[in-house]
C-alpha positions, 0 to 999 in steps of 0.5 A: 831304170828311170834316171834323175839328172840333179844339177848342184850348183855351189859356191865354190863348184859345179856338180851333176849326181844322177838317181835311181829310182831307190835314191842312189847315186849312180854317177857323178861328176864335180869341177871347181871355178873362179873365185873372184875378190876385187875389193875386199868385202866384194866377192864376184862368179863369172856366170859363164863359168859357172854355166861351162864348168855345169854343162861340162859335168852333166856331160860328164855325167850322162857320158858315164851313164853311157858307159854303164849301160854296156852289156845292158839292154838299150835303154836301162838308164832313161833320164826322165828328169833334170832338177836344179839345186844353186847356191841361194841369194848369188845375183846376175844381171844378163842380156835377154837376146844374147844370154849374157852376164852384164857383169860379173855375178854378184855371190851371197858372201858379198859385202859390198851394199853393207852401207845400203842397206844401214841406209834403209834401215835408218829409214825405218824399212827394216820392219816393213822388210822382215814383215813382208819377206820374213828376212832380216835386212842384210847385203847377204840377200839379193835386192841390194845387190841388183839395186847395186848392178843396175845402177853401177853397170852403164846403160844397166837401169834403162835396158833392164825398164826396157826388158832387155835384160834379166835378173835371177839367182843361179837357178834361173840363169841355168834354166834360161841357159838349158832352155836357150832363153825360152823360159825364165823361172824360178821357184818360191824357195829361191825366190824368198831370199831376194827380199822382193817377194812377198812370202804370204801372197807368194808374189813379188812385192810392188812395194819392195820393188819400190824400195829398192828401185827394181823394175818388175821387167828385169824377174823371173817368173815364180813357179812351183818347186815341182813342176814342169818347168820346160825342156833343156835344148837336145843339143845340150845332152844329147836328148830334150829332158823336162827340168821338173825339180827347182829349190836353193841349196838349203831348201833343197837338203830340207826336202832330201833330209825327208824333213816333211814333218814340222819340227824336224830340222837340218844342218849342211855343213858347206862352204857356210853352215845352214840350218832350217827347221820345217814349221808346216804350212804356216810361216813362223815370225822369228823372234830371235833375228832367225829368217823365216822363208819358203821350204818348196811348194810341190807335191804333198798328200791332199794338195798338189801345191802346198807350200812348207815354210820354214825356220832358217839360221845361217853360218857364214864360214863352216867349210870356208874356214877350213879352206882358210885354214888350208889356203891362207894359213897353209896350217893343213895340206888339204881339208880332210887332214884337220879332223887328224890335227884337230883329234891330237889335242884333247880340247883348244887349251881355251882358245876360240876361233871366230870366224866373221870373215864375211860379218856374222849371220843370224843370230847377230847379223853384225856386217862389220864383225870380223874373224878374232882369235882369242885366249893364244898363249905360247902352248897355242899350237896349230893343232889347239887352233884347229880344233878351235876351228872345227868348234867354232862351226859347232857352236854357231850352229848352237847359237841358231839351234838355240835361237830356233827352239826358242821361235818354234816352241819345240824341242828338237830331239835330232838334228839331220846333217848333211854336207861335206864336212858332216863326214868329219866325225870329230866335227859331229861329235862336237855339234852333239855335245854342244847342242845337247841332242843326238846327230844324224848323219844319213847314208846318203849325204848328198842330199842337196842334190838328192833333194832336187831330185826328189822335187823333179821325180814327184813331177814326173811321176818317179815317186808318188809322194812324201812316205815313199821318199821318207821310207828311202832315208836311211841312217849311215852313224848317230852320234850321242851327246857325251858333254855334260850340261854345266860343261856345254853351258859353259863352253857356249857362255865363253864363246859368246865372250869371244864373239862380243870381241868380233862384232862392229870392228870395220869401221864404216 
């Protein structure tokens, strides 16, 4: 049985899935590591951490392989394989020579270039910006985040112009550490949220690099998202293992959602909320403050290159919420317990929740907003404030479906979810009242990782392309929408009456 080693790289754990050829897990291995917040709006990854603790469950993961193999013939679990699936946007700065960090990396919740970046659009680059890399300007996306690095780390700008050091989002930094610095790659998907590239030539962008004082020295190279990419070191899991499949997260599920068709869309329920809609071959300019970026470029029948783009709105806290709620608050003992909580209360009692912790993303894309908790009355309890929690995840997810729609023209008749809270069945029932549509949710949920495998077997020759991967999608639940129109219109209009009381309140 020809195996697929995917490689998950997320905000708050490292994680390693292996694939059968049907698309199945068939082992699986998770460790979570530090989260760092030395000022507030700053939130930092150690990249050896986040290299450990992902070596350390792909070891864990051949190792049950291993295991599963007894009583079978030699080699009925081959790895033919590795795919790679990050967390988007994160930046680290490293040593080419020695492979390591220069600093702390830099996550994409971090808000620390906040005021570069109202610098540059009081400059009049936003325009420019959105144009060349379909990105709203924001400290969400990496550019202002190296900038920040290299001028911040001592000695950083003048060894980076050497080309001593490189940059890259998470999928580098793991492709360089599993080929022991041999190759230094990314792909057009990860490559689109730096605000460097150029999404129409597919290249970085010298007048961007310009803007933001980048040196070309310090990138990656840009790839195809299924490709042959290079080999991990033997000595790493056991054996040399082609890295074949690259895509961030988000992109990621898309391609393991089996959303090849333009107008189909997702929705990952994670530490944020992602929702991309395929547009084809095109890319759409958005009209409503939503990202237009890169799906992947890989396989597809006719050309073994084409590139899909696609419609992107983004939640800032969907899962994190909840760990507030649970950490912060300790209103939950752990994450699955709010679905309970939540379900004793028929509705919030007015209450709304709205969780700008890290400022709004699309469509508002307000920095300075901050998390409001509006209409407590003393009948509040924390059941009404959970429910009010899992509500607000639905209906910034309703906001960007919305704004969606808008730019692609069409009418979506499903939405696909994914994640780990889109096995909260209280959750999806409020994301189908509140958009108006049917939601999915497949069998096999773990479709971020499942995505990258796909990617890395359509180069190696596991699945020959798009109709036999949509053929393995299956559906696990649809939930139907039971909200009636004027009700669901007005449950939006009164959250975006909450949303107004979130938005500028830091003050610069």
């Amino acid at each position: 049985m020809r195996i697929i080693l995917a490689l998950d790289q997320g905000t708050t754990s490292s994680r390693a899935m292996a694939f059968d050829e049907r698309g199945q897990v068939v082992a699986l291995a998770q460790r979570e590591f530090a989260q760092h917040f030395p000022r507030p709006g700053w939130v930092e990854h150690d990249a050896d951490d986040i290299w450990d603790t992902q070596l350390a469950v792909a070891r864990e993961c051949v190792q049950k392989l291993s295991l599963a193999r007894s009583g079978q013939a030699q080699g009925a679990h081959q790895i033919v394989a590795i795919g790679i699936a990050n967390q988007r946007e994160t930046t680290v700065l490293w040593e080419r020579a020695t492979g390591r960090p220069v600093a702390r990396a830099i996550v994409w919740q971090d808000r620390r270039t906040t005021a570069r970046c109202e610098q540059l659009r009081s400059a009049g680059k936003a325009a420019l910006i959105q144009r060349k890399t379909g990105l709203v300007l924001d400290a969400y996306f990496s550019a202002t985040k190296l900038e920040w690095l290299l001028d911040q780390v001592p000695g950083a700008r003048a060894r980076a112009e050497a080309g001593e050091l490189a940059f890259g989002t998470i999928d580098s930094w793991l492709i360089f550490k599993l080929t022991q610095g041999r190759v230094h790659a990314t792909d057009p998907g990860n490559a689109a949220r730096t605000l460097l590239m150029n999404i129409h030539t597919l290249d970085w962008d010298n007048e961007l690099l310009a803007l933001f004082h980048i040196p070309r020295a310090v990138l990656p190279r840009i790839v195809p998202s299924s490709s042959m990419l290079g080999e991990a070191a033997p000595q790493w899991l056991g054996a040399a293992i082609p890295i074949a499949g690259v895509a961030g997260d988000q992109q990621a599920a898309t391609f393991g959602q089996a959303c090849f068709a333009p107008g189909m869309a997702k929705n990952t329920y994670g530490t944020g909320c992602f929702m991309l809609m395929n547009t084809g071959t095109q890319a759409v300019a958005s009209r409503n403050r939503l990202l237009t970026t890169v799906g992947w470029q890989g396989p597809a029948p006719g050309d073994a290159r084409r590139t899909a783009y696609c419609l992107e709105g983004s939640v800032f806290m969907a899962g994190a919420t909840v760990q507030w709620l649970r950490d912060g608050l300790q209103m939950i003992r752990t994450a699955p317990d709010i679905e309970a909580l939540a379900a004793s209360v028929p509705d919030t009692g007015d209450v709304y929740l709205v969780p700008a912790f890290a400022g709004l993303g699309a469509p508002d894309w307000d920095g300075r907003a901050r998390g409001a908790l509006v209409g407590l009355t003393r009948g509040t309890t924390r059941a009404h404030i959970a429910r009010a929690a899992l509500e607000a995840i639905a209906l910034q997810s309703a906001d960007l479906f919305g704004a969606m729609v808008r730019d692609a023209g069409m009418q979506l008749t499903e939405l696909r979810v994914d994640g780990g809270a889109s096995g909260n069945d209280l959750l999806m029932q409020m994301q189908a009242d509140l958009l108006g549509v049917p939601v999915v949710r497949p069998q096999v949920t773990e479709t971020t990782a499942l995505g990258v495998a796909y990617l890395a077997g359509l180069a190696t020759g596991v699945w020959c392309g798009g109709a036999e991967i949509a053929a393995q999608w299956a559906v696990d639940r649809r939930f139907e929408p039971r909200l009636a129109e004027p009700a669901r219109r007005a449950r939006v209009a009164r959250w975006r009456e909450a949303v107004e009381r979130s938005r500028g309140w830091a003050k610069k």
